[in-house]
DRENSEGU-867216 format. One record per residue (C-alpha): x negated, y negated, z negated. Coordinates in Angstrom, 2 decimals. Layout:
u_v_w
X_Y_Z
...
This chain:
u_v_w
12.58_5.87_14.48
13.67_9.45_13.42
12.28_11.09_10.22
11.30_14.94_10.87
12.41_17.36_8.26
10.02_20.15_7.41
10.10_22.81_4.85
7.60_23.13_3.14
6.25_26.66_1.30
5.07_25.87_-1.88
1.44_27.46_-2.02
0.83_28.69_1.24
-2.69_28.03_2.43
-1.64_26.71_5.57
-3.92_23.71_6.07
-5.67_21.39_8.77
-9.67_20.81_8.67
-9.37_17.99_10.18
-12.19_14.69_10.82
-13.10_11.50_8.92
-14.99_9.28_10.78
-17.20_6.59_9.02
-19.99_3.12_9.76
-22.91_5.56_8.67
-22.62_8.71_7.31
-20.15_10.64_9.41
-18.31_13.80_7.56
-17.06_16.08_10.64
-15.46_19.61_10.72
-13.76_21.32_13.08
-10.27_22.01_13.23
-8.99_25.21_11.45
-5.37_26.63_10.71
-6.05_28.74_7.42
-8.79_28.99_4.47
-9.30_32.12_2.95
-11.50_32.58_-0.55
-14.55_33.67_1.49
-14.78_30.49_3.31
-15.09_28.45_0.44
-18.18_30.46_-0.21
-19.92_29.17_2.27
-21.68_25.97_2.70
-19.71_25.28_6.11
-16.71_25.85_4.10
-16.90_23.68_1.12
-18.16_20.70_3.64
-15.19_21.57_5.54
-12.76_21.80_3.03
-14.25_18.31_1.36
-13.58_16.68_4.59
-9.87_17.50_5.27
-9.38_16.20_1.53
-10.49_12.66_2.95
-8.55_13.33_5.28
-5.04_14.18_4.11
-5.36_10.70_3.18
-4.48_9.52_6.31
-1.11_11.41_6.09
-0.35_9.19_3.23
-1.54_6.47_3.79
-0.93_4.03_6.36
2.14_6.27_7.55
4.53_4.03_7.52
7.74_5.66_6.08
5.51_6.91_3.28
4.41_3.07_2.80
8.34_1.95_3.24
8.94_4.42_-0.11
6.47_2.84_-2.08
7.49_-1.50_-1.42
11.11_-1.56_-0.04
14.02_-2.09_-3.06
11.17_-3.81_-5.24
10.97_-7.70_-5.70
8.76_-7.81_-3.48
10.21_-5.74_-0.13
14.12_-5.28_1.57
14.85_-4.20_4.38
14.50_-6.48_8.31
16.90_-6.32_10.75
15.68_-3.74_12.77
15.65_-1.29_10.16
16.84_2.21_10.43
18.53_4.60_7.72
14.54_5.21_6.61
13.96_2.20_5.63
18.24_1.39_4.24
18.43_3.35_1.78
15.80_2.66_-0.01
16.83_-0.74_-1.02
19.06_0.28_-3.14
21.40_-2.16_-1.96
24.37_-0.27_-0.34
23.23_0.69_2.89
22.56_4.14_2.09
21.99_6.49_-0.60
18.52_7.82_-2.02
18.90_11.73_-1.70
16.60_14.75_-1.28
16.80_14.45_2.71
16.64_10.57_3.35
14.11_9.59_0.65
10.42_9.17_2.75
8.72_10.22_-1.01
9.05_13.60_0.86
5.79_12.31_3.00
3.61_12.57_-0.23
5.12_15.98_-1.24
4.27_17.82_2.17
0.72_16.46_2.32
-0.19_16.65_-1.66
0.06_20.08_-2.41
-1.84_22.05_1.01
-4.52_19.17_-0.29
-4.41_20.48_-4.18
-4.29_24.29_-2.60
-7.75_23.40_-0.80
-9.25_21.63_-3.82
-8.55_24.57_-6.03
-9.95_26.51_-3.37
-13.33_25.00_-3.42
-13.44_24.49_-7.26
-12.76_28.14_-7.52
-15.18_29.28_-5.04
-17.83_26.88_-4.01
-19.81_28.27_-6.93
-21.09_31.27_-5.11
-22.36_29.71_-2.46
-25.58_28.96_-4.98
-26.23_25.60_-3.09
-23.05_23.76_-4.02
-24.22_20.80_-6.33
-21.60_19.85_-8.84
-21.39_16.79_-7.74
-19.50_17.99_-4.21
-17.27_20.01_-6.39
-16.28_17.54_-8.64
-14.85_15.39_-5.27
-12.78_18.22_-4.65
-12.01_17.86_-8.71
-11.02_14.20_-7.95
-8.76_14.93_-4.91
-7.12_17.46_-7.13
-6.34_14.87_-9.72
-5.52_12.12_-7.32
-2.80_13.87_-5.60
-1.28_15.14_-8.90
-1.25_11.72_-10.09
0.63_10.65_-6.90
3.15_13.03_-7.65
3.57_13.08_-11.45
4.46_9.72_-11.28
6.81_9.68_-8.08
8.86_13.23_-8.66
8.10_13.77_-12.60
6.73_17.02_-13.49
5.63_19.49_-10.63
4.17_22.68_-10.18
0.81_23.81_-11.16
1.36_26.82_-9.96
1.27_27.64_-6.07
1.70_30.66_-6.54
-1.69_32.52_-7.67
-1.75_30.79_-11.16
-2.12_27.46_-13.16
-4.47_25.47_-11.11
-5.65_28.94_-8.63
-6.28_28.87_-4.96
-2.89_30.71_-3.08
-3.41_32.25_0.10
-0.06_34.17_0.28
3.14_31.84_1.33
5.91_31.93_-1.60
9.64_31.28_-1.83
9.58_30.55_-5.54
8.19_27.79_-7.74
8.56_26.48_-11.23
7.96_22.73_-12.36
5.89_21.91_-15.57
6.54_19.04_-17.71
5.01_15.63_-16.92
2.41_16.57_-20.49
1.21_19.59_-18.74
0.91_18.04_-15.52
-1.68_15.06_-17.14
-3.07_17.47_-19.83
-3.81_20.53_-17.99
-4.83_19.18_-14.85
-5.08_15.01_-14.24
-6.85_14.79_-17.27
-9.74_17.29_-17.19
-10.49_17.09_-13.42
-10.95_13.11_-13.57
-13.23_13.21_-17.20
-15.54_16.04_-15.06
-15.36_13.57_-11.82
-16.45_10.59_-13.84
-18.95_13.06_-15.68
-20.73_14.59_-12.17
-19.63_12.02_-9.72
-22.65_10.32_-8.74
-22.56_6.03_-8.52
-23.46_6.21_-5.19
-21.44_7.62_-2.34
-22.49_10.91_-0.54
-21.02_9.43_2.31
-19.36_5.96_3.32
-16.32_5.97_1.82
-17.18_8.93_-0.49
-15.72_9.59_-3.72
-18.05_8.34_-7.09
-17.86_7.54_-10.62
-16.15_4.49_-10.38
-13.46_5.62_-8.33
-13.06_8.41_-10.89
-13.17_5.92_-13.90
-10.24_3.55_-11.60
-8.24_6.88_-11.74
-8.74_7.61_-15.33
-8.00_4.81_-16.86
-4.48_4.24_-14.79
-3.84_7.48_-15.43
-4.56_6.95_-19.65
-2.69_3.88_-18.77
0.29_5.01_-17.01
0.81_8.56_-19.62
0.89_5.61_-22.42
3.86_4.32_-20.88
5.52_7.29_-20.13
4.92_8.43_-23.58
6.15_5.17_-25.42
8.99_4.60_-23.14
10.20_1.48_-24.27
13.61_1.56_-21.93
14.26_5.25_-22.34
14.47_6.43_-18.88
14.66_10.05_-18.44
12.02_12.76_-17.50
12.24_15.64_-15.51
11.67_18.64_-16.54
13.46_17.65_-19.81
10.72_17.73_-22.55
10.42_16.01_-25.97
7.74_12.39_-25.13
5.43_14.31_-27.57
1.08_14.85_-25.97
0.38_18.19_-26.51
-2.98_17.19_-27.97
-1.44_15.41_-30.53
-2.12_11.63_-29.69
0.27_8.84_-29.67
0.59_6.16_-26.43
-1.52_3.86_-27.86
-4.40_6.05_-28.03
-4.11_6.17_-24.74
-3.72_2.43_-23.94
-7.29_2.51_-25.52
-8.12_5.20_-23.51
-7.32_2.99_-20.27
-9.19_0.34_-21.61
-12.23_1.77_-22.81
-13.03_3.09_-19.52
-12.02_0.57_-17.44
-14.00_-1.91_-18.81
-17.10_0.95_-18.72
-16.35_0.62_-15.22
-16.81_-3.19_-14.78
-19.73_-3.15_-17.08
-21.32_-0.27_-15.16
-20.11_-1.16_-11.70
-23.06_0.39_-9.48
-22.73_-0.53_-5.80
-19.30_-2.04_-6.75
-18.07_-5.39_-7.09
-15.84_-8.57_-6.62
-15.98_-10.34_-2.96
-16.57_-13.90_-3.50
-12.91_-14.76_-2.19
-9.92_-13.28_-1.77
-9.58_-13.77_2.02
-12.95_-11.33_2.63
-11.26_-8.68_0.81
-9.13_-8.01_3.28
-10.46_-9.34_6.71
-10.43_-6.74_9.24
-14.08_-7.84_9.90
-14.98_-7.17_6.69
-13.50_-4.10_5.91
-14.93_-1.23_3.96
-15.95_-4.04_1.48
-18.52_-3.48_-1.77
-14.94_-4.25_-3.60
-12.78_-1.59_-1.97
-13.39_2.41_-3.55
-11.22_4.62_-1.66
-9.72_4.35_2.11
-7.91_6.65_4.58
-10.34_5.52_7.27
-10.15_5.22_11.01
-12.35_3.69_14.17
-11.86_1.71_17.22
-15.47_3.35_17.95
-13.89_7.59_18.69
-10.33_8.20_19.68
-11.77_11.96_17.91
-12.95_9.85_14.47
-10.15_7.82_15.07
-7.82_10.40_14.39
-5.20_8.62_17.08
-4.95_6.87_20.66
-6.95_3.64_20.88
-4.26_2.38_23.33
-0.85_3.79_22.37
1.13_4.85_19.31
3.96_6.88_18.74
4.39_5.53_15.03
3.62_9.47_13.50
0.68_10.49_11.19
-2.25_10.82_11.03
-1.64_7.23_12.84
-2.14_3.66_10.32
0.88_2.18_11.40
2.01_0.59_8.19
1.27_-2.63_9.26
3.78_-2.81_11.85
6.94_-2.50_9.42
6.28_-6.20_8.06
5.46_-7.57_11.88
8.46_-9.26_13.21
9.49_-10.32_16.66
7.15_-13.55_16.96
6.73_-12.79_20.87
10.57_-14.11_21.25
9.33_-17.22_20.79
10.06_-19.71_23.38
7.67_-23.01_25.08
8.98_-24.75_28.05
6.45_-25.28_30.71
7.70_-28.67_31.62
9.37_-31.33_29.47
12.56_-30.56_31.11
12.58_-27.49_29.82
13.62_-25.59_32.73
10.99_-22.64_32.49
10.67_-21.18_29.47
7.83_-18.58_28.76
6.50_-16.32_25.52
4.10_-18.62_24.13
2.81_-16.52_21.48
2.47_-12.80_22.90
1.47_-9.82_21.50
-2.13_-9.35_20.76
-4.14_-7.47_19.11
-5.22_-9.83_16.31
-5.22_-10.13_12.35
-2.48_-12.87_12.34
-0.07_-10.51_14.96
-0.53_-6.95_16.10
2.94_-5.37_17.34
5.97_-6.21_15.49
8.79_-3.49_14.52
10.50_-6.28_12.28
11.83_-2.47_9.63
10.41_-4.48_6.47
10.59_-8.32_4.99
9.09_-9.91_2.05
12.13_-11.75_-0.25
12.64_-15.27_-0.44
11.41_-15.00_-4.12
8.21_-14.14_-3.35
7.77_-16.89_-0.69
8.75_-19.36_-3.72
7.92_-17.88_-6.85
5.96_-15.45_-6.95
3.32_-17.73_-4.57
4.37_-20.63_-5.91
0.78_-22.19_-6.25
-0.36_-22.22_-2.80
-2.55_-25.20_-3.21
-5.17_-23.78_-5.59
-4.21_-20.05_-5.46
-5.64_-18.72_-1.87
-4.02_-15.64_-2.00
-0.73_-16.95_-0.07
-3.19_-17.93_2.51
-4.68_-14.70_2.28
-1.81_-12.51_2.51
0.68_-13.64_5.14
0.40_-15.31_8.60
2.51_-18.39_8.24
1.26_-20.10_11.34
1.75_-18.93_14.84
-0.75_-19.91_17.90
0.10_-20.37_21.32
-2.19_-17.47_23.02
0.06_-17.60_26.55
-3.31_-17.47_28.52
-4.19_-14.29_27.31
-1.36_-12.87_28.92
-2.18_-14.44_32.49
0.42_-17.66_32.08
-1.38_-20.37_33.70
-0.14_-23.46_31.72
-3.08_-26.11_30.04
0.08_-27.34_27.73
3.61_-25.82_26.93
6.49_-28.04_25.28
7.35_-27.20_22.36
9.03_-28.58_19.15
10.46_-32.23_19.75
9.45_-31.78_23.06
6.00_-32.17_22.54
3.10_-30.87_24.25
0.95_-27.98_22.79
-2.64_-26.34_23.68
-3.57_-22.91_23.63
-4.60_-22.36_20.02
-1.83_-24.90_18.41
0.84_-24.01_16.32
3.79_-22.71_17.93
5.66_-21.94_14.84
5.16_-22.69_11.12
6.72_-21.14_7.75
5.94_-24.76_5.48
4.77_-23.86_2.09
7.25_-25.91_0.29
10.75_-26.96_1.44
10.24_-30.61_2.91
11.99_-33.87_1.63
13.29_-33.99_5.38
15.63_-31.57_5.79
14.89_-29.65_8.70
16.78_-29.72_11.31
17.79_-26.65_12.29
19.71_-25.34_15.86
23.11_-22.88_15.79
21.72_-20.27_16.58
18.66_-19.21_18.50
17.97_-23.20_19.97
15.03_-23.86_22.02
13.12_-21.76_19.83
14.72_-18.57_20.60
14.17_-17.45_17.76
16.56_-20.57_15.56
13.29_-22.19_14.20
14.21_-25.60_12.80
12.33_-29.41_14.21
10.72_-31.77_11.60
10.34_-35.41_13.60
7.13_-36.03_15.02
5.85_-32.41_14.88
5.14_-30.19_18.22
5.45_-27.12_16.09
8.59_-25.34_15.15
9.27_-25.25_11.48
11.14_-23.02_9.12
11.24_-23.62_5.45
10.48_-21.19_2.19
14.30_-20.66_1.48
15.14_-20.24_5.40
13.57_-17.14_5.71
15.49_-14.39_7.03
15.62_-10.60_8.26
14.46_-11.55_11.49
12.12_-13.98_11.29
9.58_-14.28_7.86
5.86_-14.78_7.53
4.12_-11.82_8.82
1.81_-9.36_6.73
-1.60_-10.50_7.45
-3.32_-8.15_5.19
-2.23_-4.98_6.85
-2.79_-6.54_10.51
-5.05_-4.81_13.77
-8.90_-5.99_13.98
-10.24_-5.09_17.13
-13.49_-5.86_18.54
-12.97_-4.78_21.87
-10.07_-7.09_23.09
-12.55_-9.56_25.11
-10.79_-12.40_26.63
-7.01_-10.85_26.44
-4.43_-9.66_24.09
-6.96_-6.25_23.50
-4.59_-3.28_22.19
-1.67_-4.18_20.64
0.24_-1.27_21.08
-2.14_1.13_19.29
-1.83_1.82_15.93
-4.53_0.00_13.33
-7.89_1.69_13.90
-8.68_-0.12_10.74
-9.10_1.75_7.21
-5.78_1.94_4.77
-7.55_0.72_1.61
-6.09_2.54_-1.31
-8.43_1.63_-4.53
-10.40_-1.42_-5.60
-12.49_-2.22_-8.23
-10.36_-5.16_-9.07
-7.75_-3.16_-10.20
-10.32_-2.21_-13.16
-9.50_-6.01_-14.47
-5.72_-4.99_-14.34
-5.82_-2.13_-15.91
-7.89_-3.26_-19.10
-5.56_-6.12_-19.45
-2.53_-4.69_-19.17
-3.96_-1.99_-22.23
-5.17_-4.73_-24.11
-1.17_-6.22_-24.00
-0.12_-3.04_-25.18
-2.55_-3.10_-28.13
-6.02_-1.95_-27.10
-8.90_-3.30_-29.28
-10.86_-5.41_-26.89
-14.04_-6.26_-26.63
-15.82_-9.60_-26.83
-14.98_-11.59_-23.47
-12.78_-8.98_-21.98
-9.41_-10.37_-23.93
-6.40_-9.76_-21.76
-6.58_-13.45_-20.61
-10.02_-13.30_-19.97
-9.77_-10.02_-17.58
-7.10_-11.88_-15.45
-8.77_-15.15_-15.66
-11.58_-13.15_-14.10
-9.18_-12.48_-10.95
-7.73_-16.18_-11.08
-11.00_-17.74_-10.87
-11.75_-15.75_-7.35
-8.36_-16.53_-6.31
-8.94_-20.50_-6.80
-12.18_-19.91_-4.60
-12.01_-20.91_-0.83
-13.81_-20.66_1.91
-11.69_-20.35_4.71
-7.95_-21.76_5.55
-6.31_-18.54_6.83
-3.21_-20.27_8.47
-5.20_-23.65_9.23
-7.88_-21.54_11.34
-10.29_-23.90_9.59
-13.18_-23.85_7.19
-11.74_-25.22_4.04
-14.58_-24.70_0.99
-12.83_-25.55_-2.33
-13.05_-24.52_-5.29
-10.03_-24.85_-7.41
-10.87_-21.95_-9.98
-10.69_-24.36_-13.19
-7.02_-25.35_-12.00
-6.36_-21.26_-11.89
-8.28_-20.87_-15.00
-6.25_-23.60_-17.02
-2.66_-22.72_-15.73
-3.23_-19.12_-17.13
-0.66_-18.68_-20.21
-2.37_-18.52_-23.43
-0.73_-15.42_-24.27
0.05_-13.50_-21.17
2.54_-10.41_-21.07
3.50_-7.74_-19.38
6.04_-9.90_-16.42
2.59_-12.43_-16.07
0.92_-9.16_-15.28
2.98_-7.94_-12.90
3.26_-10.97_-11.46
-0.49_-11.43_-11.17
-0.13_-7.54_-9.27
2.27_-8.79_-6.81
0.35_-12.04_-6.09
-3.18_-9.86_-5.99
-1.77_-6.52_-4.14
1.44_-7.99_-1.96
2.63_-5.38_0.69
-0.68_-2.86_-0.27
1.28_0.20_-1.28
1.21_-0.74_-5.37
4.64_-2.53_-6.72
6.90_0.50_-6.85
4.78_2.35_-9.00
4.15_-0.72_-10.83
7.36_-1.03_-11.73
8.37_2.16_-12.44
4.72_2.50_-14.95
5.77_-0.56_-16.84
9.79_0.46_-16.73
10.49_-3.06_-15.15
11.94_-2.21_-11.56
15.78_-2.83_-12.64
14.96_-6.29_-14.75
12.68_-7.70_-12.22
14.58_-6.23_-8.79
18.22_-6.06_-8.89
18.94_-9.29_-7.15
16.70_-10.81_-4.31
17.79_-13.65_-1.85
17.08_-13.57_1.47
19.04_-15.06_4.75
20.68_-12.96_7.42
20.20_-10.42_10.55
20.63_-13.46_13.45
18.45_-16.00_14.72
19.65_-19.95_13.38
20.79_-17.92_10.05
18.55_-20.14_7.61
21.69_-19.36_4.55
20.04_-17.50_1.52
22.23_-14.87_0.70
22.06_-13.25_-2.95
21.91_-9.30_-2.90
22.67_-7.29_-5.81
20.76_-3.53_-6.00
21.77_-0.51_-7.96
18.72_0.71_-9.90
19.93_3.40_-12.08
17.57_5.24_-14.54
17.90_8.34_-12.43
16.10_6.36_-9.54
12.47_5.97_-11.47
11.79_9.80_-9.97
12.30_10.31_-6.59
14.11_13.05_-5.22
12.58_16.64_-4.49
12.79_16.83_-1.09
15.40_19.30_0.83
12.30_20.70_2.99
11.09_22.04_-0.73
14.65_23.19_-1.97
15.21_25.14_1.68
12.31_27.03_1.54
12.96_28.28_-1.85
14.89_31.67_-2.84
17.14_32.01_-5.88
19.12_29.45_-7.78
17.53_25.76_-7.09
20.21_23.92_-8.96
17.19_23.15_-12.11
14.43_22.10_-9.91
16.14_19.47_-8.02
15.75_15.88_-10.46
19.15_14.83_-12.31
20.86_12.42_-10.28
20.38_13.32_-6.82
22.86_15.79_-5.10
C-alpha cells in the first residue's frame, strides 16, 4: 500500500459534488468540479452543496489510513505483520518516525477544509435563494463545525481564513495562510455554528442519515467537553499556535465541563427518534445498520455501484472506498484441515467470504494482548467482547466448491461445515496448550487442547499474525446466496461515526470533572446506564447461538462506587473498540503516554505464542499531529511558524 502525496491550496474552491445514497430518502447531485457564489443561490445549489458535505464523509471515514491515524500507537491498536511504513510509524514504537509526510492525519486535512469552503459557501449565500429554510443551512452550519472540530483537536489551531476572510466562502486558490489559536478556532467558529445547529436543526432527519438536533447537541457537548480539557490542562502539554490557556469570553474549564453536561443530558432527556438498542450486539450488526442509536454515518449500498460510491466486486483500498475494516482482518484463509485422517491433503477450510465474522484480511492492524485480557476481562456478563471481535472461526470449505462432508482438524478430529476451525479461548486454560514450532498442522501455529477438534490459541498467545478479528467493522452482504458473495469489495456498509450513547459518556466524564448533576444522572449512574445494556444478551456472537441472559445486575454491581477518569476510558475502549474514537480520547483526557507506552503482544511468525513487551515514545509534541508537507509545499514565503513544534 502506497500513500499519495497531494498539495493541497488552502482555500481554493476546488470541490467534488459528489452522491450519498440512502434506505429512503435518497440525496443525489451530480458531479461538479467548482462552486462559484451564484450557485449557492440557487436551490439546485444549496441541495448540491449539502450533499457533497455528507459526502466528504466518506473520504474520512472508513479510509483506512485515515482510520490507522486515529487507533494505531494507542492501548488499544499496534501495528500486524503485514504492515507498511503507513501504518509503522505511527506506533510510536521505533519503526518509523511521525513527520509532516508519513503521518495519514494528512487524510483529514485535504478533505476538511474544500468541505468548510462549501459550508461557508452555502451559509453565505443560500439566503438569497428566498426558499432556503434555516434548517438546511444550519446542516451546512454543522458540517462547518464538525470538520473544525476534527481538526482543532488533531493539528491544534488552524486557519479560519481560506483566503476571503474569517469564516468567508474563497473562490480564488492561495499560496498563503495563517493559523489561529485553538480559542479562536472553538470561539469564533465550533462554538456558534453548533449552538445555531442545535437551535434550527430539526429532531427529525430531512433525510436518512440527515443531520438533527441531537447530533448537534452530541457535538456540542464534546466539544464544551473537550475545550475544558484543553483549557485546564492538567499535564501541560503544549499548544500550537502558542497562546496563553485563557477563553476569550472569560470562562474557566469548568464552566465548560457544565457546559458538556448540561446539554448532553438535554439530549438524553429529549432524545426524539433516538435511542439505546436493547443490546450491544444490534448496534453494530451489519443487518441492522443505520440503527435508531447511531446519528451520523459516511454511508454506502450494496443496492448502486453509483450510491455506492465504489465497485460492488473489487477494491483498490482508495477513498471514497470503506475499507477500514480490512486493516484488523488477518490471514484466517491460511488455515489448514486435512481431508483424510492421514492428513495427506490439506485444503483452506475457512475461505474468504463475504461475511460479518471474515471479509478480506490485510492483517496492517492488531488489537494488544492487554485488551484481550484486561480491558475485556469480563467476558461472561459483559457482551461486548462477544460483540466486538470474531474469536471463532467456521469451516465454510463448501462455499468455495471443496467437496468434503468432514475435514480433520485439531487432534485429528473430524469437523462439519459450520464447526469451529479455530478458536481464540477467552481465558488462558489450566491445560496448557499445546502448541506446534512453528506453523504445525494448523498452518497458521494454532495450539491443540485434548479432546477438542478445534484449534486453540490462548489470550496471551496472540500475535501479529494471527489475533481475533474486528467483527464490528466486518462486510454484510445480502447478495452472496449460497457462496463466499464479495469478499474482495470494499464494505458497502455505512462507517458509523456518532451515537447517542456517547451522550452517557460525555455527561459522565463532566460530572468527574465537577459538573453539578442532576438527580439520577450521577457519573455512576450515566455509565451504569451503558453497563446494564452491555450485561444484556440475546445472541452468542462467537457461539452462533441464541444465548438470552441477562446479567445487567452483575454489570451494575461491579461498577466502582466512585469511578474516574481511567474507569472512563476504559468503559470507551470496551464500548467503542477499533470505531475510530481512542486516539482522540486520549489525547482529550491527556492520558495517551500513561495508559500507552508499553503494550505486549507476540511476534511476526506463525508458532510465535511469546508475549513480547514494547516500549513507545509518546512525547508531548506528539498530542498534535503534524501539518502535512502537501500544505507546507503549496505555500509561499517562510513556513518555518506554521509547521507544529516537534516535527521537522
Amino acid at each position: 500500500m502506497k500513500r499519495n502525496n497531494r498539495k493541497y491550496f488552502m482555500g481554493a474552491a476546488l470541490v467534488m459534488s459528489l452522491f450519498l445514497g440512502s434506505c429512503e430518502d435518497i440525496l443525489e447531485e451530480q458531479p461538479r468540479s467548482i462552486y462559484e457564489p451564484g450557485f449557492f443561490r440557487t436551490e439546485k445549489g444549496v441541495y448540491g452543496g449539502l450533499t457533497s458535505m455528507y459526502a466528504h464523509l466518506r473520504y474520512i471515514y472508513g479510509q483506512a489510513y485515515y482510520y490507522n491515524a486515529t487507533q494505531t500507537g494507542t492501548d488499544e491498536v499496534t501495528y500486524a505483520q503485514s504492515a507498511d511504513q503507513n501504518f509503522l510509524v505511527m506506533d510510536l514504537s521505533g519503526q518509523g518516525e511521525i513527520n509532516s509526510s508519513s503521518s495519514r492525519a494528512d487524510v483529514l486535512w485535504g478533505a476538511a477544509f474544500p468541505n468548510i469552503n462549501t459550508a461557508s459557501g452555502i451559509i453565505e449565500n443560500a439566503a438569497e435563494v428566498g426558499t432556503i429554510p434555516d434548517a438546511l443551512i444550519a446542516e451546512a452550519r454543522f458540517f462547518r463545525a464538525f470538520d473544525y472540530f476534527l481538526l482543532v483537536q488533531t493539528f491544534g489551531g488552524v486557519p479560519l481564513d481560506l483566503g476571503a476572510g474569517e469564516l468567508k466562502f474563497n473562490t480564488n486558490p492561495v499560496r498563503f495562510s495563517v493559523r489561529n489559536t485553538v480559542p479562536e478556532v472553538y470561539t469564533k467558529a465550533i462554538f456558534p455554528d453548533l449552538l445555531t445547529a442545535v437551535e434550527q436543526l430539526p429532531d427529525n432527519p430531512r433525510v436518512t442519515g440527515g443531520a438533527t438536533k441531537t447530533l448537534a447537541r452530541l457535538y456540542l457537548a464534546k466539544a464544551y467537553l473537550t475545550y475544558g480539557w484543553w483549557l485546564e490542562n492538567p499535564n501541560n502539554i503544549p499548544t500550537y499556535p502558542e497562546t496563553p490557556r485563557v477563553d476569550p469570553d472569560g470562562h474557566e474549564a469548568q464552566w465548560y465541563f457544565q457546559q458538556a453536561y448540561d446539554v448532553a443530558t438535554t439530549a438524553i432527556n429529549n432524545p426524539g427518534p433516538f435511542g439505546l438498542q436493547e443490546t450491544f450486539y444490534d448496534v453494530n450488526l451489519g443487518s441492522n445498520d443505520r440503527n435508531s442509536e447511531i446519528l451520523l454515518y459516511a454511508d454506502h449500498t450494496e443496492t448502486s455501484e453509483f450510491y455506492n460510491g465504489a465497485s460492488l466486486t473489487w477494491s483498490n483500498g482508495n477513498a471514497p472506498e470503506n475499507f477500514a475494516g480490512w486493516m484488523m482482518t488477518w490471514n484466517y484463509t491460511n488455515i489448514r484441515s486435512a481431508t483424510d485422517p492421514n492428513w495427506s491433503n490439506v485444503i483452506s477450510s475457512v475461505q474468504r467470504e463475504a461475511e460479518q465474522h471474515l471479509g478480506r484480511p490485510w492483517t496492517r492492524m492488531a488489537p494488544t494482548i492487554g485488551v484481550i485480557t484486561n480491558t475485556f476481562a469480563d467476558k461472561t456478563n459483559d457482551s461486548r467482547y462477544d460483540g466486538t471481535f470474531t474469536t471463532v472461526y467456521r469451516g465454510n470449505w463448501p462455499k468455495g466448491g471443496v467437496n468434503a462432508d468432514v475435514v480433520y482438524n485439531a487432534n485429528s478430529l473430524p469437523v462439519r461445515p459450520g464447526e469451529p476451525i479455530l478458536t481464540f479461548l477467552d481465558e488462558q486454560p489450566a491445560t496448557p496448550v499445546n502448541y506446534p514450532n512453528g506453523p504445525g498442522k494448523s498452518n497458521i501455529g494454532a495450539g491443540e487442547l485434548p479432546g477438542r477438534s478445534d484449534f486453540v490459541i490462548a489470550p496471551r498467545g496472540i500475535s501479529r499474525i494471527v489475533y481475533p478479528g474486528l467483527w464490528k467493522l466486518g462486510p454484510h452482504r445480502t447478495d452472496n446466496g449460497d457462496g463466499l458473495g464479495q469478499p474482495n469489495a470494499a464494505s458497502t456498509r455505512p462507517f458509523n461515526i456518532a451515537k447517542f450513547s456517547e451522550l452517557y459518556f460525555i455527561a459522565a466524564e463532566a460530572a468527574v470533572k465537577g459538573a453539578n448533576t442532576q438527580g439520577g444522572q450521577s457519573a455512576r449512574e450515566l455509565i451504569n446506564v451503558i453497563r446494564e445494556r452491555a450485561g444484556k444478551w440475546r445472541w452468542d456472537n462467537n457461539g452462533n447461538t441464541a444465548k438470552v441472559e441477562d446479567r445487567s445486575e452483575e454489570m451494575v454491581a461491579a461498577t466502582p462506587a466512585t469511578i474516574d477518569i481511567n474507569y472512563i476510558l476504559a468503559e470507551r475502549s470496551r464500548e467503542y473498540y477499533g470505531e475510530g474514537y481512542r486516539w482522540f480520547d486520549l489525547v482529550r483526557t491527556q492520558k495517551w503516554a500513561e495508559l500507552a507506552s508499553t503494550y505486549e503482544i507476540a511476534g511476526m511468525a506463525y508458532g510465535d505464542h511469546t508475549p513480547q513487551t514494547v516500549q513507545r515514545t509518546i512525547e508531548p509534541h506528539h498530542y498534535l499531529r503534524p501539518i502535512p508537507i502537501g500544505q507546507l509545499d503549496a505555500m509561499e514565503g517562510d513556513v518555518s511558524n506554521y509547521q507544529n513544534p516537534g516535527y521537522n
